[in-house]
N, CA, C and O atoms as a GROMACS GRO file, in nm:
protein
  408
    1UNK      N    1  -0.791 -16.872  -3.248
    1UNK     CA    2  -0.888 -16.800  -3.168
    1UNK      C    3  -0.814 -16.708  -3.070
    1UNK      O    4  -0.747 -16.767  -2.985
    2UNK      N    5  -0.813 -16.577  -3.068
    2UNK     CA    6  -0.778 -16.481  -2.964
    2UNK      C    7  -0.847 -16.465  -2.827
    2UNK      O    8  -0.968 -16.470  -2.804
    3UNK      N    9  -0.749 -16.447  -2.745
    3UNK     CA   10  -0.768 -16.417  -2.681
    3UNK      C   11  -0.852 -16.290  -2.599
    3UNK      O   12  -0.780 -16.241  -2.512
    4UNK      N   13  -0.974 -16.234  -2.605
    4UNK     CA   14  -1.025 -16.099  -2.600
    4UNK      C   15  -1.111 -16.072  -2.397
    4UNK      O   16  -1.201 -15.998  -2.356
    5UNK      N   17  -1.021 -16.176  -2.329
    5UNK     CA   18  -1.061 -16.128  -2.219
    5UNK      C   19  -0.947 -15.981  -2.140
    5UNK      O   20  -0.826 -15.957  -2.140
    6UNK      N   21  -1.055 -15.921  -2.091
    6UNK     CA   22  -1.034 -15.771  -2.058
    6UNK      C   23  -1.000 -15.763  -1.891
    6UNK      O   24  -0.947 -15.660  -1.851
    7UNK      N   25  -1.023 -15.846  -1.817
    7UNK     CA   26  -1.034 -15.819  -1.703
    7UNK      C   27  -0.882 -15.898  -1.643
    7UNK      O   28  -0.832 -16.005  -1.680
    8UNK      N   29  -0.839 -15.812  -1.550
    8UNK     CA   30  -0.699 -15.927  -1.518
    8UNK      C   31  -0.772 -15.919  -1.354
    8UNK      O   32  -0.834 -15.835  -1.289
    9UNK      N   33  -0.712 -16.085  -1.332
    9UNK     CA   34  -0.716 -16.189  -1.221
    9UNK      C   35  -0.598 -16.134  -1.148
    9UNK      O   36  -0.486 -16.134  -1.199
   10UNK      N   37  -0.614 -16.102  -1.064
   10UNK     CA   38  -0.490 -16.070  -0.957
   10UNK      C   39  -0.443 -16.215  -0.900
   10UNK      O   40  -0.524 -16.303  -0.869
   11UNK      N   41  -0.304 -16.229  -0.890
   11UNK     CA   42  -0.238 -16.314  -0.815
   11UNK      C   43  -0.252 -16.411  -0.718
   11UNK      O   44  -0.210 -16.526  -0.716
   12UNK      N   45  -0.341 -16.326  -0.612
   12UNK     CA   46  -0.446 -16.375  -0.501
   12UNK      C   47  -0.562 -16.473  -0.522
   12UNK      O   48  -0.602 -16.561  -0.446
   13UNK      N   49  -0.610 -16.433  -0.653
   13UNK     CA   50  -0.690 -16.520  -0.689
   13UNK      C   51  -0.680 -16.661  -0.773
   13UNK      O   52  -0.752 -16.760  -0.758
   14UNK      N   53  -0.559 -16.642  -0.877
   14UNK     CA   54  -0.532 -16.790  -0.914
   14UNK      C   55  -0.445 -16.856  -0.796
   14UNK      O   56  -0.376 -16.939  -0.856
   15UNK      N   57  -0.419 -16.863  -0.688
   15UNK     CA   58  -0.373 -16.917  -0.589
   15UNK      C   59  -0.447 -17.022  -0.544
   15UNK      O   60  -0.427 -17.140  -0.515
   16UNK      N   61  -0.598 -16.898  -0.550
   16UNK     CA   62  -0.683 -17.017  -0.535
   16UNK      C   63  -0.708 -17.150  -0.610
   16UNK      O   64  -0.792 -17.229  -0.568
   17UNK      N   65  -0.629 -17.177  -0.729
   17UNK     CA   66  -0.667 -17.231  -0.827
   17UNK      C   67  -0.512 -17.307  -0.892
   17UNK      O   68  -0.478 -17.357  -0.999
   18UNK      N   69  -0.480 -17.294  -0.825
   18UNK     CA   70  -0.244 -17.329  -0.831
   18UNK      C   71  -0.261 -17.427  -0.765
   18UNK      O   72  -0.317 -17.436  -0.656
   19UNK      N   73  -0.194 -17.541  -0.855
   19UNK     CA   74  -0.098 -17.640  -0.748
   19UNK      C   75   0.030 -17.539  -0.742
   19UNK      O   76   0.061 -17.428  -0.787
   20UNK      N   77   0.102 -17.672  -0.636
   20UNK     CA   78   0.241 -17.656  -0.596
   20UNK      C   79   0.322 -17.602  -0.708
   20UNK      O   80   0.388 -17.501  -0.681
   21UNK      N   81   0.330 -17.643  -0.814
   21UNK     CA   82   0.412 -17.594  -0.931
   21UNK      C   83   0.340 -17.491  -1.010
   21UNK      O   84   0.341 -17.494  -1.133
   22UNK      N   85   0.282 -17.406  -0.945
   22UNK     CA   86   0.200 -17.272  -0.966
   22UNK      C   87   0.138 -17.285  -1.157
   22UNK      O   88   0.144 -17.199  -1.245
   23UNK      N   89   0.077 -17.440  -1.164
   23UNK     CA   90  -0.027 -17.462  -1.273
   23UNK      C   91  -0.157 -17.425  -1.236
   23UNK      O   92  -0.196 -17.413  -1.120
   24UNK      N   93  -0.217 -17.409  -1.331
   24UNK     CA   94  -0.393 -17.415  -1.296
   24UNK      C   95  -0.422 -17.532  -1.247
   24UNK      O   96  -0.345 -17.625  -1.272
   25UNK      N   97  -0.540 -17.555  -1.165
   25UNK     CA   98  -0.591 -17.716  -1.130
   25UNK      C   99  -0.739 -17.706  -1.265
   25UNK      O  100  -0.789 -17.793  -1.337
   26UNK      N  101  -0.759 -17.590  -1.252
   26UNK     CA  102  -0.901 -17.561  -1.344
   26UNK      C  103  -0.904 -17.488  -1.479
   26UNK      O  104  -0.809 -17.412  -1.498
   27UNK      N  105  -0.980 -17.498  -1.560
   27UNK     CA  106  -0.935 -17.437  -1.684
   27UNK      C  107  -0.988 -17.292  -1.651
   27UNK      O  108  -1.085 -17.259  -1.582
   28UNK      N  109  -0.880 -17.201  -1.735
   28UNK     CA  110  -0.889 -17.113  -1.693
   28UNK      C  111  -1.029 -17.040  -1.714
   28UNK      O  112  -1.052 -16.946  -1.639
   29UNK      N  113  -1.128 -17.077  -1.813
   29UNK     CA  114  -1.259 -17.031  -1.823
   29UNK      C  115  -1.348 -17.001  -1.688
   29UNK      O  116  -1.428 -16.908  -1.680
   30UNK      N  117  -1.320 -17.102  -1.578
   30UNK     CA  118  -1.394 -17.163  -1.489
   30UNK      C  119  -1.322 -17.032  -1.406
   30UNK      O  120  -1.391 -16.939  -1.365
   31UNK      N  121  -1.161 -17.039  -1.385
   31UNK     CA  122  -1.127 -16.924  -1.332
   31UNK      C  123  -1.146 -16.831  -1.352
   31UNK      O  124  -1.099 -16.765  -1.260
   32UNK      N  125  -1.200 -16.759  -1.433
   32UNK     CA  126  -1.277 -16.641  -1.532
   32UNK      C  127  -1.385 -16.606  -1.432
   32UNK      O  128  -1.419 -16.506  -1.369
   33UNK      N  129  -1.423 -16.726  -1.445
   33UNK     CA  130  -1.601 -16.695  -1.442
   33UNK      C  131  -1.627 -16.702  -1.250
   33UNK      O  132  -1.725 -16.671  -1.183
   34UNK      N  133  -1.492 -16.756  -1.211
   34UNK     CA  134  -1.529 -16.795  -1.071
   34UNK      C  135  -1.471 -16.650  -0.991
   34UNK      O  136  -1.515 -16.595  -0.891
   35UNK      N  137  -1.368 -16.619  -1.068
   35UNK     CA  138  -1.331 -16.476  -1.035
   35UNK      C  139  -1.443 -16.359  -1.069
   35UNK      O  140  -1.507 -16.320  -0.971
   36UNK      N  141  -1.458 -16.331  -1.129
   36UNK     CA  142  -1.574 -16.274  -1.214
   36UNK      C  143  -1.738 -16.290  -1.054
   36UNK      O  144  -1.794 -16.196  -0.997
   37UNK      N  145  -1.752 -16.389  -1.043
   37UNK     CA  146  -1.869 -16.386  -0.906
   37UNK      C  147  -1.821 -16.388  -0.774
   37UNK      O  148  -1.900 -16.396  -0.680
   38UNK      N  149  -1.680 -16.381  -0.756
   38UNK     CA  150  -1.602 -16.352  -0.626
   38UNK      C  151  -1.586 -16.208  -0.597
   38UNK      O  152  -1.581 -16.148  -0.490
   39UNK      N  153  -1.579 -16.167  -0.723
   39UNK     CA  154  -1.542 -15.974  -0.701
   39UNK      C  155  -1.714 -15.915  -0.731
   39UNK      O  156  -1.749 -15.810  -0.676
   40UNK      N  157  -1.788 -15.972  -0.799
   40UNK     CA  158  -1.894 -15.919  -0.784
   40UNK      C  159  -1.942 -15.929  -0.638
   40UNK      O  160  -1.999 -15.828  -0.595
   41UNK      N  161  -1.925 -16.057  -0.537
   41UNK     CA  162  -2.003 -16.038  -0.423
   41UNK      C  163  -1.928 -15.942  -0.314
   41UNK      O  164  -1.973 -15.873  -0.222
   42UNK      N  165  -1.795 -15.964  -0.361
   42UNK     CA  166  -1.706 -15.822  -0.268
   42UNK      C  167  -1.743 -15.724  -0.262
   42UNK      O  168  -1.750 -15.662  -0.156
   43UNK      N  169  -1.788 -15.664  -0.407
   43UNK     CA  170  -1.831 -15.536  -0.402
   43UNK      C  171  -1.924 -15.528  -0.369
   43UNK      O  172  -1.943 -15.441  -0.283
   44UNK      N  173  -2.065 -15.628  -0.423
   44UNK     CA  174  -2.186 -15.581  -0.344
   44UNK      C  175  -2.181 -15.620  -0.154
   44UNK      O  176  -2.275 -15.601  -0.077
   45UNK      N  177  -2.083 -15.662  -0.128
   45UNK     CA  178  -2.094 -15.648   0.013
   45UNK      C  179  -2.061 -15.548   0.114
   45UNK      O  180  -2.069 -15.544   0.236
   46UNK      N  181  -2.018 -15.461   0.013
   46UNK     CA  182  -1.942 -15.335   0.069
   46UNK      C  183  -2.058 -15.262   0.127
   46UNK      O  184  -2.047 -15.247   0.248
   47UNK      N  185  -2.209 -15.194   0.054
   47UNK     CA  186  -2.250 -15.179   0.125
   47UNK      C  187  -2.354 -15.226   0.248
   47UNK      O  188  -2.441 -15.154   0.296
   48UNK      N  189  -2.327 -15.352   0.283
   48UNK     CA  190  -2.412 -15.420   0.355
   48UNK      C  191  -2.309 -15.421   0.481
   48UNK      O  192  -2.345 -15.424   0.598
   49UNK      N  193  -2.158 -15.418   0.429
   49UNK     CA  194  -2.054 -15.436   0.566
   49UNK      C  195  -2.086 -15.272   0.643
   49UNK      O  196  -2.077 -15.250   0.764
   50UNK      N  197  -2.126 -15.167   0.535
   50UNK     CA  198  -2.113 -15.055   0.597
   50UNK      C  199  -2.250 -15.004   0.672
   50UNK      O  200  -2.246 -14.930   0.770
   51UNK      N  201  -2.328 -15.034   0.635
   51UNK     CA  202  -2.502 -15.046   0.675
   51UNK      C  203  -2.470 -15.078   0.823
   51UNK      O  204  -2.501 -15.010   0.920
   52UNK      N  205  -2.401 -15.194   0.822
   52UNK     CA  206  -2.376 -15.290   0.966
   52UNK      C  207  -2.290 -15.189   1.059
   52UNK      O  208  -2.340 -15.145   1.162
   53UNK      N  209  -2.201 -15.165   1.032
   53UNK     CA  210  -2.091 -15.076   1.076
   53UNK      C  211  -2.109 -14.931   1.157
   53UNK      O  212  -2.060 -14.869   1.251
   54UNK      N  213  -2.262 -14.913   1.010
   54UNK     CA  214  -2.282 -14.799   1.140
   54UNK      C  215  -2.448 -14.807   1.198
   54UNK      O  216  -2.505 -14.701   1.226
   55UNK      N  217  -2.507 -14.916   1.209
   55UNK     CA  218  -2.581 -14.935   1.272
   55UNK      C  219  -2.589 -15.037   1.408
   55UNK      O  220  -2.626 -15.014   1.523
   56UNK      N  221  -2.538 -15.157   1.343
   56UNK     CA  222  -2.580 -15.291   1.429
   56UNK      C  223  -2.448 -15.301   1.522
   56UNK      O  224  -2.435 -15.290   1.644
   57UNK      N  225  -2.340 -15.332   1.398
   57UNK     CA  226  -2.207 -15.389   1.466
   57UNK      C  227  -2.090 -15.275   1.426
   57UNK      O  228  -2.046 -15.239   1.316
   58UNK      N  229  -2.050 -15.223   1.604
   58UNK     CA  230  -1.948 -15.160   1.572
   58UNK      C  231  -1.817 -15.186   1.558
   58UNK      O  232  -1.736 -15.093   1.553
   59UNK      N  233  -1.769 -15.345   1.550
   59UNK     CA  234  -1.618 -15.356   1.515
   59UNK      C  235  -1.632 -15.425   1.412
   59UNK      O  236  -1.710 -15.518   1.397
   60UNK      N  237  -1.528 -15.365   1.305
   60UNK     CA  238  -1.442 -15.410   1.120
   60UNK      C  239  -1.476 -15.539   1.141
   60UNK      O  240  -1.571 -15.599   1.089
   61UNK      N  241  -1.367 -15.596   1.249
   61UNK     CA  242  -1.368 -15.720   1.310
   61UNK      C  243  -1.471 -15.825   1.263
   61UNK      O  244  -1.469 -15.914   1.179
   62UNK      N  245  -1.574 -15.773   1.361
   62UNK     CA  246  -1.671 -15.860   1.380
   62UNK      C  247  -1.766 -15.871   1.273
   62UNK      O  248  -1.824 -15.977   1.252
   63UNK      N  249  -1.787 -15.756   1.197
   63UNK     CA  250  -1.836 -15.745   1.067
   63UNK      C  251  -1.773 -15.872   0.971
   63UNK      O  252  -1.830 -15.975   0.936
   64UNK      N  253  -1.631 -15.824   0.940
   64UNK     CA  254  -1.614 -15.911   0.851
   64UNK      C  255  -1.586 -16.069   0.887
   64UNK      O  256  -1.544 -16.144   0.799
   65UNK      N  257  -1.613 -16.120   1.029
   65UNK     CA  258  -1.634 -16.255   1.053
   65UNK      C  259  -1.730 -16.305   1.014
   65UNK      O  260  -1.734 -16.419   0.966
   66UNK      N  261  -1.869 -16.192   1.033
   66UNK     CA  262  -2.013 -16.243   1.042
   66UNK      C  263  -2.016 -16.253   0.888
   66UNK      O  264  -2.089 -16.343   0.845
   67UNK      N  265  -1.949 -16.175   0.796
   67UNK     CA  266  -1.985 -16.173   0.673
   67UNK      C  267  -1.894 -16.346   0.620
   67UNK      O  268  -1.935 -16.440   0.551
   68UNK      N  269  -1.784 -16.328   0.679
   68UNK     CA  270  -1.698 -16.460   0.619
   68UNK      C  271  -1.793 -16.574   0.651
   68UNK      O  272  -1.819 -16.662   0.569
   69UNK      N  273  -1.859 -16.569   0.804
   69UNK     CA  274  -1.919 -16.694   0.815
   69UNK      C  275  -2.023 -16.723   0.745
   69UNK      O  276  -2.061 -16.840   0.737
   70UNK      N  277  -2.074 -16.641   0.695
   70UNK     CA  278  -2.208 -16.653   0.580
   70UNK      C  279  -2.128 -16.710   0.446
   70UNK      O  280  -2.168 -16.815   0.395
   71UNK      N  281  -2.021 -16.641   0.393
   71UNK     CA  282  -1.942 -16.709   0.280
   71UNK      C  283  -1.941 -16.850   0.254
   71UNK      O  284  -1.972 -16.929   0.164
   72UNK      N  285  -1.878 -16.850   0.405
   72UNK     CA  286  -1.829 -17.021   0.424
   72UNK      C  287  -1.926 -17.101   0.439
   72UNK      O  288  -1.868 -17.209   0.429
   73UNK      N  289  -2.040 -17.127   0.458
   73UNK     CA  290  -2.131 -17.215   0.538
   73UNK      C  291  -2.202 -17.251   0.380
   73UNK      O  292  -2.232 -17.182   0.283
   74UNK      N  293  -2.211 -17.395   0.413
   74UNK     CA  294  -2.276 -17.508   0.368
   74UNK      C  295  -2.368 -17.452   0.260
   74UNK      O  296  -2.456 -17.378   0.304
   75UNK      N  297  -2.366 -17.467   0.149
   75UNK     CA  298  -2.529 -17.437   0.017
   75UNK      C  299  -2.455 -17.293   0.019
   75UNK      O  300  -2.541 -17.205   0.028
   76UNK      N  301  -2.309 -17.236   0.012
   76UNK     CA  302  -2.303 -17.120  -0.026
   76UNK      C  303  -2.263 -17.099  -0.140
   76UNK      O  304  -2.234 -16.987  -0.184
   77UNK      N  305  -2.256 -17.220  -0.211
   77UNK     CA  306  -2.163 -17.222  -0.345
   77UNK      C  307  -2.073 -17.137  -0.341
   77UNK      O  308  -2.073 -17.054  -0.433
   78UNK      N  309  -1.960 -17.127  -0.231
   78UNK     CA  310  -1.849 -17.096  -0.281
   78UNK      C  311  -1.738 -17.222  -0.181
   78UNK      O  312  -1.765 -17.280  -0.076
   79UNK      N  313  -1.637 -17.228  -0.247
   79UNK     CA  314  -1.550 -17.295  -0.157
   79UNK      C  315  -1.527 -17.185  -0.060
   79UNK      O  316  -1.566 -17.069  -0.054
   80UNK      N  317  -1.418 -17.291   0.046
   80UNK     CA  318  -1.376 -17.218   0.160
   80UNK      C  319  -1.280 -17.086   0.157
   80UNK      O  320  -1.297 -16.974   0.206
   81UNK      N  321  -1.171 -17.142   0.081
   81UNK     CA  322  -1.055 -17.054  -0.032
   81UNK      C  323  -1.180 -16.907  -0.093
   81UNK      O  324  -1.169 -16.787  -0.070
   82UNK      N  325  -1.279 -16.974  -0.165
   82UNK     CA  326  -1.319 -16.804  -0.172
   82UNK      C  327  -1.397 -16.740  -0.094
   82UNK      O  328  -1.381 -16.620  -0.116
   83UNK      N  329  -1.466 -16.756  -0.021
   83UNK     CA  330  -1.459 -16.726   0.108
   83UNK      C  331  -1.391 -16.603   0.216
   83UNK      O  332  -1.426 -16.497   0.267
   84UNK      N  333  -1.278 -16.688   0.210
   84UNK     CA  334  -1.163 -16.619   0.260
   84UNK      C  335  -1.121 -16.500   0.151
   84UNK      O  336  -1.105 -16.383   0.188
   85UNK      N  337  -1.109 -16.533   0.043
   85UNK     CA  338  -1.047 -16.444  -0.054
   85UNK      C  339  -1.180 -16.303  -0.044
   85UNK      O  340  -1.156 -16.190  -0.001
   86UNK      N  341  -1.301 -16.346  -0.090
   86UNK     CA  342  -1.392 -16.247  -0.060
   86UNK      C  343  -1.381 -16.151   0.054
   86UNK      O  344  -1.379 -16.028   0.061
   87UNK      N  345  -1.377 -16.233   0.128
   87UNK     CA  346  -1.355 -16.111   0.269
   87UNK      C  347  -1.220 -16.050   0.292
   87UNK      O  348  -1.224 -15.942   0.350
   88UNK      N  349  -1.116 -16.090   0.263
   88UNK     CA  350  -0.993 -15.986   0.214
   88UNK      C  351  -1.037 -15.915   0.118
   88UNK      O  352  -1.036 -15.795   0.145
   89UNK      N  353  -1.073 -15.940   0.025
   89UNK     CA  354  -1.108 -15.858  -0.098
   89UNK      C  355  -1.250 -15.722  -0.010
   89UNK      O  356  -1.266 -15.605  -0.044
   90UNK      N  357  -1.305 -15.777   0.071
   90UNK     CA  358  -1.391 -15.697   0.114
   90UNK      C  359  -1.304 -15.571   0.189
   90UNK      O  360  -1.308 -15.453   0.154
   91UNK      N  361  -1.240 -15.616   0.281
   91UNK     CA  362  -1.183 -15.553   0.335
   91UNK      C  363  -1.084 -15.494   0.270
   91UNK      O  364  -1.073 -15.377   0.304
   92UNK      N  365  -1.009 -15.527   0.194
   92UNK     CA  366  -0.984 -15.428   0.085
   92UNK      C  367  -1.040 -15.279   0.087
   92UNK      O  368  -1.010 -15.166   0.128
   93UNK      N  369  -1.171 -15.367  -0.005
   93UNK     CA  370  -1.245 -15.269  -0.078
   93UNK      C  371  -1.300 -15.135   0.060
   93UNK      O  372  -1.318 -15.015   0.040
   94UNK      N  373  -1.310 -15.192   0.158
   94UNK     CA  374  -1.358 -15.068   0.296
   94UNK      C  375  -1.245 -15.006   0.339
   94UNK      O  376  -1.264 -14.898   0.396
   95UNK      N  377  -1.107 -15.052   0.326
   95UNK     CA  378  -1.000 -15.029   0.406
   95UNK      C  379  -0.960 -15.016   0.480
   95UNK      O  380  -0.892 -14.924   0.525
   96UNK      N  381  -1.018 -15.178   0.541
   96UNK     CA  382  -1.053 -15.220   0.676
   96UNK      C  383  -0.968 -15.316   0.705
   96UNK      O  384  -0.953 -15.394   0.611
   97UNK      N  385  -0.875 -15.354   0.849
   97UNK     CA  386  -0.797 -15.441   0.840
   97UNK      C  387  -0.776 -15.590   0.786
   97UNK      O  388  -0.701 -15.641   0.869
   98UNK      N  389  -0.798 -15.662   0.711
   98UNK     CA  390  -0.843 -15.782   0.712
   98UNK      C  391  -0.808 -15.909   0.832
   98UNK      O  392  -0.696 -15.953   0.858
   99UNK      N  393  -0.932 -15.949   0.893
   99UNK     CA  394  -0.907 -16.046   0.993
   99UNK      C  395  -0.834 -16.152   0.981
   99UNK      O  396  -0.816 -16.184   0.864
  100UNK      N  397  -0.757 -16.258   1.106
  100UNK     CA  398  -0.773 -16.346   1.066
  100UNK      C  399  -0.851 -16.492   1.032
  100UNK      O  400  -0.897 -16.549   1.131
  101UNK      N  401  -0.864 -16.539   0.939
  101UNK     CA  402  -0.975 -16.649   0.890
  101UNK      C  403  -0.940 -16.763   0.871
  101UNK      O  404  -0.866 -16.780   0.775
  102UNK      N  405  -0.968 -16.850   0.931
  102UNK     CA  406  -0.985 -17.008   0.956
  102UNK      C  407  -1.068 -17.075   0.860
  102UNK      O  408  -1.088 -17.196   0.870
   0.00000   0.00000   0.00000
């Protein structure tokens, strides 16, 4: 059976997913698919960080806390790790400093 996935996982993201001896903990399908709804919510957050940015809240900052803390919190189905990764990845995507996240 070949291999016919198209999309490459950046570095950053199987980290999330590495033990110490830089193995998978998860099969990589799961990493597929978990990457795959981590970059989808990055991007659709882009324009909701910018909506904010120039209406409500004027610091990067504080934007991308308010957005991390929505990530992180309880019934968000994501772990904490993506989370964090999302909102770098957000900030990325705005080219906006990325904060630091706890």
């Amino acid at each position: 059976m070949s291999d016919d996935y198209q999309i490459d996982i950046p570095p950053s993201f199987f980290a999330l997913y590495t033990d110490r001896r830089q193995r998978l903990a998860e099969p990589i399908a799961l990493v597929r698919e978990r990457y795959e709804v981590c970059e989808d919510l990055a991007n659709h957050l882009v324009q909701q960080a910018l909506t904010l940015h120039h209406v409500e809240v004027p610091s990067e900052e504080e934007i991308l806390a308010k957005i991390h803390a929505g990530l992180a919190a309880s019934g968000s189905g994501l772990s904490p790790a993506e989370a964090q990764w999302i909102t770098r990845r957000l900030a990325e995507l705005l080219n906006w400093r990325s904060p630091p996240l706890d």
